[in-house]
C-alpha positions as CSV (number, residue, x, y, z in Angstrom):
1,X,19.7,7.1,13.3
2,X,17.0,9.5,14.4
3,X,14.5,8.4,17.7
4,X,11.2,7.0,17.0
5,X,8.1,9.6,16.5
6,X,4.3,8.6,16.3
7,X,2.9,7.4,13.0
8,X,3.1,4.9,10.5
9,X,5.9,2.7,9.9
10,X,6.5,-0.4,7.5
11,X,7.6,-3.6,9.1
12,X,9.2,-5.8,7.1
13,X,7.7,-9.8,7.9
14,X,9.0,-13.4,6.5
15,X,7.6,-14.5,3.3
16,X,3.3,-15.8,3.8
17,X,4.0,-14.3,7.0
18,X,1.8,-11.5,6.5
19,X,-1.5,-12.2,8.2
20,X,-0.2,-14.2,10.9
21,X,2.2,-11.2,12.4
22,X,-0.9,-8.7,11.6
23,X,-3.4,-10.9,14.0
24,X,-0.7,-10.8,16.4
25,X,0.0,-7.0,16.3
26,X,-3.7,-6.8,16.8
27,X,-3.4,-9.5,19.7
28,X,-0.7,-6.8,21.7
29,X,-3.7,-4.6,20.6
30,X,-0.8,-2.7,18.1
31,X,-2.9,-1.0,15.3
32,X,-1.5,-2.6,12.0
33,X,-2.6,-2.5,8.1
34,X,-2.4,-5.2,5.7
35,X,-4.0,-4.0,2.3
36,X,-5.3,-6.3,0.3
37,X,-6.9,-6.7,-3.1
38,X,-9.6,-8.9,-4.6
39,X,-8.3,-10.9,-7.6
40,X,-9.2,-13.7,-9.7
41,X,-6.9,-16.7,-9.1
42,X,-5.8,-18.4,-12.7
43,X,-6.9,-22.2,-11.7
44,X,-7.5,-24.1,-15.1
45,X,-10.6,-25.7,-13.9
46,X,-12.0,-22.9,-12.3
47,X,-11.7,-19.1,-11.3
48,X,-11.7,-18.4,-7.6
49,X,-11.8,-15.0,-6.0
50,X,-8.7,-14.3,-3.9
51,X,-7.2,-11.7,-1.5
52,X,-4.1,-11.0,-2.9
53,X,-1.1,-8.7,-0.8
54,X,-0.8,-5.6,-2.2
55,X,2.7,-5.3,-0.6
56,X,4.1,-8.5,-0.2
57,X,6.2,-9.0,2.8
58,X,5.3,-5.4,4.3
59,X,2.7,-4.7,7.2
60,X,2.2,-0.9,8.0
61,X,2.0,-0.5,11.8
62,X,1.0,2.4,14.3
63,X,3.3,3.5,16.7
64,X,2.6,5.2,19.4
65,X,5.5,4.4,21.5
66,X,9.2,3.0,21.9
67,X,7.7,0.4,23.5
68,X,5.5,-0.6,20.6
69,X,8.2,-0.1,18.2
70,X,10.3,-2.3,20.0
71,X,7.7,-5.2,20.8
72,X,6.3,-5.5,17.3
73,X,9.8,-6.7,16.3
74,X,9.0,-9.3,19.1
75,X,6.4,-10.9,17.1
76,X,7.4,-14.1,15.4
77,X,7.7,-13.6,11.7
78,X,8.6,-9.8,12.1
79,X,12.1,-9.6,10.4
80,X,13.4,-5.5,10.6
81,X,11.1,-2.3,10.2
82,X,12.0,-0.5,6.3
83,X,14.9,2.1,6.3
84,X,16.0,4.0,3.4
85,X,20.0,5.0,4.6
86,X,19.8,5.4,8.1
87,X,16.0,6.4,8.6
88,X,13.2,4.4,8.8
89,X,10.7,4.6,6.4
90,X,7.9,6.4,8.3
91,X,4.4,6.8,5.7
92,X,2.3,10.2,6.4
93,X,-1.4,9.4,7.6
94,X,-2.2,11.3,3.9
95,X,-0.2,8.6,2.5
96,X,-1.9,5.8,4.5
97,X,-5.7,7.4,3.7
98,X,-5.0,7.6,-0.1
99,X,-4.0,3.6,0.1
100,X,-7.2,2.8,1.7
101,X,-9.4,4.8,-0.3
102,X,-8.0,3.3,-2.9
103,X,-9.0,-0.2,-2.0
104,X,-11.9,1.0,-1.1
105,X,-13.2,2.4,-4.4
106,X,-15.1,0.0,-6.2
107,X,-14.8,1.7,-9.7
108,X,-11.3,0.7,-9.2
109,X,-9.6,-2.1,-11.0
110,X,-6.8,-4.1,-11.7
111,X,-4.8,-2.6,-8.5
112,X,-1.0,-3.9,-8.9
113,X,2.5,-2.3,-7.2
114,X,5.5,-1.2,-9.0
115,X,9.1,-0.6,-7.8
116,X,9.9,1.6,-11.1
117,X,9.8,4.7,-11.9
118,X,7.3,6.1,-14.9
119,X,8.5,9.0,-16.7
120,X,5.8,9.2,-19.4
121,X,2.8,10.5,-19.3
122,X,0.5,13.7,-18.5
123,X,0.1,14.5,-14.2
124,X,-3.6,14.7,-13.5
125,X,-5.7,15.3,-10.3
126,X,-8.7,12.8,-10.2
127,X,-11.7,14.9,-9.8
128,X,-14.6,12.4,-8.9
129,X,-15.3,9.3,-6.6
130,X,-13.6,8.6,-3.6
131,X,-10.1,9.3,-5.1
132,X,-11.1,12.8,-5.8
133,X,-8.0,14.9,-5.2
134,X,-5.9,12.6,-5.4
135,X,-2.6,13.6,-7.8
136,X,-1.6,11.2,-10.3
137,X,0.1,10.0,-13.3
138,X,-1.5,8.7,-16.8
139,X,-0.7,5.6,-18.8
140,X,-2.3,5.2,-22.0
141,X,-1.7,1.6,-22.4
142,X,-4.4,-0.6,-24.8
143,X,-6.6,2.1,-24.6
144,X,-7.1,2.0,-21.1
145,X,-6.3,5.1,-18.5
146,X,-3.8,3.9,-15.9
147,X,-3.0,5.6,-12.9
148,X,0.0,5.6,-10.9
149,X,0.1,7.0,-7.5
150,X,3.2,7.7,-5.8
151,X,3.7,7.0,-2.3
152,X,6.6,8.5,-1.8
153,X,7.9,6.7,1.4
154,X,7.6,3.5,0.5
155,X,9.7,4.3,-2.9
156,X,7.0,2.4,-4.7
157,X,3.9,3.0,-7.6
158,X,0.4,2.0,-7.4
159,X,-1.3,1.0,-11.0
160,X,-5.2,0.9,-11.4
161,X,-7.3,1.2,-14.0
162,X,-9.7,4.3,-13.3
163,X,-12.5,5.2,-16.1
164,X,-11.6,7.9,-18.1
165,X,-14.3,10.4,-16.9
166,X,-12.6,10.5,-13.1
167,X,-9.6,12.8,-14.3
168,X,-9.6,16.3,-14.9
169,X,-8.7,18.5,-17.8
């Protein structure tokens, strides 16, 4: 296993654990992520609006140190940080500022994660909005542009519905 360098890595919490381990990593005054997306809940009276996980079970945290490596796994609900073989899964600031532009765009919809691979479909760079730049793949699924976006070190896809006029030629 290779020491611990600076940057982002994904700690891996108990189940509803989530927010509880983020406020404390804030509490240790750790810096810590935990994206989140505005959904409508399916109630049969009722819709609500909800904040939803985007990644269930993970919170990305800021290392600077051994130290705070070491002391987030301190905080109760924290279970063991992400590996992939024997490295940890360590996500590029890039990676991180694409995942919060992302939830930051409001022309962006219907945000969900995917652990599986696409294979079909044209690679585009989206050329408006915040997103602009951004590399990505298209679904053409009910007549509606999908994107994915690959982030590569947390092995996973991110799916939102874009309008059409967003992605280059």
């Amino acid at each position: 296993m290779k020491s611990i360098h600076n940057g982002w890595y994904v700690l891996y919490v108990k189940c509803h654990h989530e927010r509880k381990v983020f406020d404390m990593l804030g509490y240790l005054s750790i810096k810590a992520f935990l994206p989140t997306i505005q959904v409508q809940s399916a109630r049969t009276d009722r819709k609500k609006s909800i904040q939803k996980l985007l990644f269930p079970s993970y919170v990305f945290v800021k290392i600077n140190s051994s130290l705070d490596f070491y002391k987030t796994l301190s905080v109760n609900g924290a279970c063991m940080y992400i590996r992939f073989g024997m490295e940890y899964a360590k996500v590029s600031d890039e990676e991180m500022r694409k995942i919060e532009l992302l939830l930051l765009n409001n022309d962006v919809t219907e945000v969900e994660t995917h652990v599986e691979e696409f294979s079909v479909g044209d690679f585009k760079t989206i050329s408006y909005g915040s997103l602009k730049g951004l590399e990505c793949e298209v679904l053409n699924t009910n007549n509606t542009n999908k994107i994915v976006v690959r982030i590569d070190s947390l092995q996973k896809n991110i799916t939102a519905t874009i309008p059409s006029y967003y992605l280059q030629n």
